[in-house]
N, CA, C and O atoms as CSV, one atom per row, in Angstrom:
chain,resi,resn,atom,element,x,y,z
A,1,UNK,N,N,-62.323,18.090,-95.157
A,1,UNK,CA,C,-61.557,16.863,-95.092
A,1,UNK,C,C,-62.057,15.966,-93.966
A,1,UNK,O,O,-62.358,14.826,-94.320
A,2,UNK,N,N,-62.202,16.263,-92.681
A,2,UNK,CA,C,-62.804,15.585,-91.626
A,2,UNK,C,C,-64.446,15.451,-91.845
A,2,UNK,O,O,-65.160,14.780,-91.100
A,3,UNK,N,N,-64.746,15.923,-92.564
A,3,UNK,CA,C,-66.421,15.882,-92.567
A,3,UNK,C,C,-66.548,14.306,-93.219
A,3,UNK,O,O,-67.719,14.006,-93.455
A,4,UNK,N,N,-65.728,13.440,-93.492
A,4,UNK,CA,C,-65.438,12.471,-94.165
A,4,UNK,C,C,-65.330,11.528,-93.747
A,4,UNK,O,O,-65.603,10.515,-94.391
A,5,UNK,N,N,-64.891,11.497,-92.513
A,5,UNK,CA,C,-64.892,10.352,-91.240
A,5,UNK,C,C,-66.040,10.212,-90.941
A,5,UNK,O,O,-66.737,11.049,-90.367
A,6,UNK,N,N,-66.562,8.455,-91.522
A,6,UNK,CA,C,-67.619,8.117,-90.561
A,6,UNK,C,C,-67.229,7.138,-90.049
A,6,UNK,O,O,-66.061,6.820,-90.272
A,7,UNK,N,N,-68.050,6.301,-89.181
A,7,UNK,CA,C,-67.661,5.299,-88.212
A,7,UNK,C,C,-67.036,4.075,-88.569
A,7,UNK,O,O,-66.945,3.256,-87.655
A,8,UNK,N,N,-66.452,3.659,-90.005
A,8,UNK,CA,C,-65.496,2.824,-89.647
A,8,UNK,C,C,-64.159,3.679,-89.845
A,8,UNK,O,O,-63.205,3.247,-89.197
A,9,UNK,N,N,-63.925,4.781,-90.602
A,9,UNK,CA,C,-63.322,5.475,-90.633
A,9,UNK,C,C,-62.941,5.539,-89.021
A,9,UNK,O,O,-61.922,4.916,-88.723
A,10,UNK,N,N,-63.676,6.257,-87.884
A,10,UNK,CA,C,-63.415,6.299,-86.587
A,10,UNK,C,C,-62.772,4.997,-85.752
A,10,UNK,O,O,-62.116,5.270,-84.747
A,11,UNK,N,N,-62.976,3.233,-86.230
A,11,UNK,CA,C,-63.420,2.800,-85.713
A,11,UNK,C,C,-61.397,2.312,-86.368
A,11,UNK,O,O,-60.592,1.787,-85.599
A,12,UNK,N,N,-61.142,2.583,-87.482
A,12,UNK,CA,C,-59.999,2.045,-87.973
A,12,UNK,C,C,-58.478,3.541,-86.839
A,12,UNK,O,O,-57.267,3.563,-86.618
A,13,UNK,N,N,-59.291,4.135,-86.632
A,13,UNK,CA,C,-58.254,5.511,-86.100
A,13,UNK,C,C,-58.116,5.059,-84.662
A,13,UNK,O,O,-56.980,5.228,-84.218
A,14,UNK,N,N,-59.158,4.426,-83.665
A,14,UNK,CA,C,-59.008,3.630,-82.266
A,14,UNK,C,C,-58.162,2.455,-82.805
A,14,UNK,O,O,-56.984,2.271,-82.497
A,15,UNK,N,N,-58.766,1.804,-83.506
A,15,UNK,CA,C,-57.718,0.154,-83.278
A,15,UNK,C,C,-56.027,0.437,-83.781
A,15,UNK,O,O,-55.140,-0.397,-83.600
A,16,UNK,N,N,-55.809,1.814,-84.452
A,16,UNK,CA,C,-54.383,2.253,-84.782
A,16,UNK,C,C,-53.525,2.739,-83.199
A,16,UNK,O,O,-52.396,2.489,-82.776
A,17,UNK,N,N,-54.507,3.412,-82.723
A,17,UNK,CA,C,-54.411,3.932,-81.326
A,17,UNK,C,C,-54.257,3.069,-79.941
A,17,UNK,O,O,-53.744,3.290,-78.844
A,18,UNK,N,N,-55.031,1.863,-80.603
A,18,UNK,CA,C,-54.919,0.934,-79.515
A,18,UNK,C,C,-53.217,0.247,-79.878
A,18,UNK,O,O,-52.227,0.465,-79.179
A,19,UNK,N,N,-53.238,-0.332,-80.742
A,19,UNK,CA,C,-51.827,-0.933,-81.463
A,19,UNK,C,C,-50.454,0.212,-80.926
A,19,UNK,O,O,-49.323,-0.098,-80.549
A,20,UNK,N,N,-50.855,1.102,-81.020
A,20,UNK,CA,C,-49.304,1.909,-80.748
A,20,UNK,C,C,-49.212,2.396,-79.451
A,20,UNK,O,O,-48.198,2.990,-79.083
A,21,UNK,N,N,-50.344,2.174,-78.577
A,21,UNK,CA,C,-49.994,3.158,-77.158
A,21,UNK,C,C,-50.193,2.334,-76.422
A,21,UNK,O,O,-49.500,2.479,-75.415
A,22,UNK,N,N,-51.238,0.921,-76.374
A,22,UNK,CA,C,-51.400,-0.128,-75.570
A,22,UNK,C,C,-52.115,-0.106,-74.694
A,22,UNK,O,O,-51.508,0.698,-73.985
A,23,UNK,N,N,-53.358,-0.482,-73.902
A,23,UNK,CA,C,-54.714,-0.517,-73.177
A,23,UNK,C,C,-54.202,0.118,-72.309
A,23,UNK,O,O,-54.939,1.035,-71.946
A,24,UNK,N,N,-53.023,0.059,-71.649
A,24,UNK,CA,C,-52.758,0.455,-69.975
A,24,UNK,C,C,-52.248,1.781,-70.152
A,24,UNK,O,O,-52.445,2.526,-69.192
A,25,UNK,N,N,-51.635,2.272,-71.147
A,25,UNK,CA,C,-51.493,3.866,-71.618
A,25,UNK,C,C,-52.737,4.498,-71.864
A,25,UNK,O,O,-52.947,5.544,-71.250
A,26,UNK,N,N,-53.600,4.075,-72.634
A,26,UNK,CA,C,-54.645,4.751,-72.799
A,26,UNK,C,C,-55.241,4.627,-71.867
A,26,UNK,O,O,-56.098,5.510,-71.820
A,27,UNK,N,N,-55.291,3.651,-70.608
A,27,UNK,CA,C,-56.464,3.875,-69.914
A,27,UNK,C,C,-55.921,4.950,-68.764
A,27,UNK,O,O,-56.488,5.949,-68.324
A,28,UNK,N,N,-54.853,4.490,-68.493
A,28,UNK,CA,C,-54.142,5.296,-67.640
A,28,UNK,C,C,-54.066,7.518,-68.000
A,28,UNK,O,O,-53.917,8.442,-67.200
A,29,UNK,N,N,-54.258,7.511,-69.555
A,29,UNK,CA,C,-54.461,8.896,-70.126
A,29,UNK,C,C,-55.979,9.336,-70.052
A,29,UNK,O,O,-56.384,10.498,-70.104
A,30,UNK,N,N,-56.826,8.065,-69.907
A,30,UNK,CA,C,-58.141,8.348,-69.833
A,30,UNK,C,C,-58.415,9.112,-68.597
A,30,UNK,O,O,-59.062,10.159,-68.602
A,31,UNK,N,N,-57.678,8.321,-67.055
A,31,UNK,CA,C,-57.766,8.457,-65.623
A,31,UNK,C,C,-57.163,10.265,-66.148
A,31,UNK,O,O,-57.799,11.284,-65.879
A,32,UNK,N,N,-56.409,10.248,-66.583
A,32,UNK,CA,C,-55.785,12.031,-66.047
A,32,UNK,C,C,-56.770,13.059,-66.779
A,32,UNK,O,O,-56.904,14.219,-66.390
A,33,UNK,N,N,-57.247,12.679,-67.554
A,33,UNK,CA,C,-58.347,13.187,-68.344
A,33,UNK,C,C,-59.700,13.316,-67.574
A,33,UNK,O,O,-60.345,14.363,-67.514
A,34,UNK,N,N,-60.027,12.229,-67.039
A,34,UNK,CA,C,-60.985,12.737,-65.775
A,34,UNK,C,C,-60.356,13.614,-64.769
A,34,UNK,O,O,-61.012,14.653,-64.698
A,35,UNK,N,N,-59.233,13.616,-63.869
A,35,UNK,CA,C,-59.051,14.102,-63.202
A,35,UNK,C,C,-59.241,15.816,-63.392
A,35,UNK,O,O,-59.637,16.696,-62.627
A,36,UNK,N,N,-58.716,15.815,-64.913
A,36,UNK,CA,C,-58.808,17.365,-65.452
A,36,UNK,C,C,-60.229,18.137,-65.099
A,36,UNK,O,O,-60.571,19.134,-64.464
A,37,UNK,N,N,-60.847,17.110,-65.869
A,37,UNK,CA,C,-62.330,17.537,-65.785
A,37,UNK,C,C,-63.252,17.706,-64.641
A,37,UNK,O,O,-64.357,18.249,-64.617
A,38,UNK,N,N,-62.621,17.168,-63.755
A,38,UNK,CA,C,-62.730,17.409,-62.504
A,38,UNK,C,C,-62.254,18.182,-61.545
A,38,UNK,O,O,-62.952,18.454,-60.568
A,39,UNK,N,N,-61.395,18.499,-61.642
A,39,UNK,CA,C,-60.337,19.674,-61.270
A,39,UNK,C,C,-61.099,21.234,-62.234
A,39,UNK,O,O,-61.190,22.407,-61.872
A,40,UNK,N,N,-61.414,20.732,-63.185
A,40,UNK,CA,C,-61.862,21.952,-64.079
A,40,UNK,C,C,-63.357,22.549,-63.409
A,40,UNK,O,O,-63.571,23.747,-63.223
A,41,UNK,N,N,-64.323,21.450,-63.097
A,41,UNK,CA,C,-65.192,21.492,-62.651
A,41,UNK,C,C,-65.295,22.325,-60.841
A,41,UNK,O,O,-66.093,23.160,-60.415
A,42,UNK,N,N,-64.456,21.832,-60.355
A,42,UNK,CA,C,-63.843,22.374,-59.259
A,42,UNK,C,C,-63.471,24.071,-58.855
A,42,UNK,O,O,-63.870,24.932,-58.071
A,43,UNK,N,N,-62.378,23.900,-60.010
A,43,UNK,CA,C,-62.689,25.315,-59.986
A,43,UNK,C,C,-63.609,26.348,-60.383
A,43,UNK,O,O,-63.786,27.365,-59.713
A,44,UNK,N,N,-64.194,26.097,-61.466
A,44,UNK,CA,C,-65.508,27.342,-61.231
A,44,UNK,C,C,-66.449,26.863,-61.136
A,44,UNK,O,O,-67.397,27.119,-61.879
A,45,UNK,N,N,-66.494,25.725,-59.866
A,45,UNK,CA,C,-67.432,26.226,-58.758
A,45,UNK,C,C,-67.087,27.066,-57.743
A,45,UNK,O,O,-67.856,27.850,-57.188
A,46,UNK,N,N,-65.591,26.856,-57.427
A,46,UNK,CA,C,-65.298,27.575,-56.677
A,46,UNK,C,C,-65.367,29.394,-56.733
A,46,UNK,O,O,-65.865,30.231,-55.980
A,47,UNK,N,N,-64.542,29.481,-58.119
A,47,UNK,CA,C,-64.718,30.497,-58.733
A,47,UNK,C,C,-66.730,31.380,-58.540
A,47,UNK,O,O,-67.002,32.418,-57.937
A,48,UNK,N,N,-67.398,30.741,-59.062
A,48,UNK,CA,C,-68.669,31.142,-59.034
A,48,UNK,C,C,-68.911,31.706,-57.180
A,48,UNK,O,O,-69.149,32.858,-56.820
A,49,UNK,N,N,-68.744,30.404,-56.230
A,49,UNK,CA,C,-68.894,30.987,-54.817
A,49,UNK,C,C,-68.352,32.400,-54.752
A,49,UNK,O,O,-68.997,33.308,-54.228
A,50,UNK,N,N,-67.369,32.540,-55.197
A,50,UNK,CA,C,-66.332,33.448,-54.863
A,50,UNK,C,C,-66.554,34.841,-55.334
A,50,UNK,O,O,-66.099,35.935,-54.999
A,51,UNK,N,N,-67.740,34.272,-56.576
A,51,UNK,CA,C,-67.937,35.966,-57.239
A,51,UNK,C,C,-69.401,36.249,-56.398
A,51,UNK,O,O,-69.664,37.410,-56.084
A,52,UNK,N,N,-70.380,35.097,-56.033
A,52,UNK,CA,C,-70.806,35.417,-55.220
A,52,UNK,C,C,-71.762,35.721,-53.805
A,52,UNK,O,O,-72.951,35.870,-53.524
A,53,UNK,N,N,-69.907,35.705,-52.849
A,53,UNK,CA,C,-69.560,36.326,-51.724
A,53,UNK,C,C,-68.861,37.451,-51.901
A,53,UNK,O,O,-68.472,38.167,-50.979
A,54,UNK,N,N,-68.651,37.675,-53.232
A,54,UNK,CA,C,-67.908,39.551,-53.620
A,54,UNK,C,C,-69.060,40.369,-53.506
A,54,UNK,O,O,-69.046,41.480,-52.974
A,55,UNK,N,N,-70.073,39.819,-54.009
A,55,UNK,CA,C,-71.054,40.318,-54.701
A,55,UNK,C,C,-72.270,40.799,-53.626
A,55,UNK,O,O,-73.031,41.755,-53.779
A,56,UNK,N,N,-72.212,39.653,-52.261
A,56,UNK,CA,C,-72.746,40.025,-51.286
A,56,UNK,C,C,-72.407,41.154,-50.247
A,56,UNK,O,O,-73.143,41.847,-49.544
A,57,UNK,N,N,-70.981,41.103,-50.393
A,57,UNK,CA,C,-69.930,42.209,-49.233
A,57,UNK,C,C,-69.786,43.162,-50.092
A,57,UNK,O,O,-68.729,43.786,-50.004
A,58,UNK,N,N,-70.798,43.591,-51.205
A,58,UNK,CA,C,-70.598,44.697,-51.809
A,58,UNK,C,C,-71.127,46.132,-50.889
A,58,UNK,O,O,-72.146,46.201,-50.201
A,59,UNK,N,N,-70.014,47.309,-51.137
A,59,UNK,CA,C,-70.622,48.414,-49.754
A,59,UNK,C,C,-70.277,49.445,-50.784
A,59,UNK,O,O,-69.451,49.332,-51.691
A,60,UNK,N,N,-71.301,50.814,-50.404
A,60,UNK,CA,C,-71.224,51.714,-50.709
A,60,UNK,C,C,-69.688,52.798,-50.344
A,60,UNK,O,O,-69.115,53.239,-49.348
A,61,UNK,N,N,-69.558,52.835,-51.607
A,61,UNK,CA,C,-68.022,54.140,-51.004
A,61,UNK,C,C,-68.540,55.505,-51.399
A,61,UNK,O,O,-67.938,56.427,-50.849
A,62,UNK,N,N,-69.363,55.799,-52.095
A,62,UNK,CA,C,-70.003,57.045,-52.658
A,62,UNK,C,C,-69.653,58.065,-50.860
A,62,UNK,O,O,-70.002,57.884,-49.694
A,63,UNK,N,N,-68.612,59.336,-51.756
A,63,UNK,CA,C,-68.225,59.821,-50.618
A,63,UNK,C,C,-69.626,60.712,-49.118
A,63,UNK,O,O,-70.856,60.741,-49.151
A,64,UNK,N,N,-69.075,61.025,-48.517
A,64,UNK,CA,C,-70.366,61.539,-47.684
A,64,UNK,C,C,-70.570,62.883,-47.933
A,64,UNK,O,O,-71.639,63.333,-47.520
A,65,UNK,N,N,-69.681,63.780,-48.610
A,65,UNK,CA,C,-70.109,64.962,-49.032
A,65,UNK,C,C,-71.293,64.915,-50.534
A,65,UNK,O,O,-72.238,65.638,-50.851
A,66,UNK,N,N,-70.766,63.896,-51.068
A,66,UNK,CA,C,-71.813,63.606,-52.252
A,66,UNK,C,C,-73.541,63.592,-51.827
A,66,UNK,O,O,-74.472,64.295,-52.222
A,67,UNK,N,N,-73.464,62.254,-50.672
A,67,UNK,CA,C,-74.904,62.108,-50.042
A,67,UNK,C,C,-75.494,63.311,-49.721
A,67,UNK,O,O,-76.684,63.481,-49.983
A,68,UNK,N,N,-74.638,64.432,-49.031
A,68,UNK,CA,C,-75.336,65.778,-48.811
A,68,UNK,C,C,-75.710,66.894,-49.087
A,68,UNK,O,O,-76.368,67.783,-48.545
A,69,UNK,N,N,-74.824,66.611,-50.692
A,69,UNK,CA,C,-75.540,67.366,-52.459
A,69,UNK,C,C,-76.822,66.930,-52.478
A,69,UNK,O,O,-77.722,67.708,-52.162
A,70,UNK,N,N,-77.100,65.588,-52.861
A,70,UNK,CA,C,-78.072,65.265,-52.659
A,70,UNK,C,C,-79.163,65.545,-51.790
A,70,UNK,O,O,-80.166,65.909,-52.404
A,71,UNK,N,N,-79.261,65.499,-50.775
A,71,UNK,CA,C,-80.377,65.974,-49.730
A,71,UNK,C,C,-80.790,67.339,-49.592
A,71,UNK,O,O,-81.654,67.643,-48.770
């Protein structure tokens, strides 16, 4: 059904959109819509730092009687 929309099809679904919500709604939904994406972006970068500085402070727990099976 959507494979059916081409661009005046698209172009008649904005000017319906513009008519019922009004430039300063939409632009104003546009602004929070960046903010998201930015906020989204934000976090996994943060996220990524975070896995890694886990990844660096990684330490051996392998007990010490184990190490001396070994040897």
């Amino acid at each position: 059904m959507l494979n059916n929309i081409g661009l005046p099809g698209l172009l008649l679904i904005a000017v319906v959109v513009l008519v019922l919500f009004g430039r300063g709604k939409i632009s104003s939904l546009m602004g929070e819509v960046g903010k998201g994406i930015t906020a989204f972006k934000k976090g996994v970068s943060d996220g990524s730092k975070e896995l890694e500085d886990s990844s660096d402070s990684a330490r051996d727990v392998t007990p010490a009687d184990a190490e001396k099976d070994k040897a």
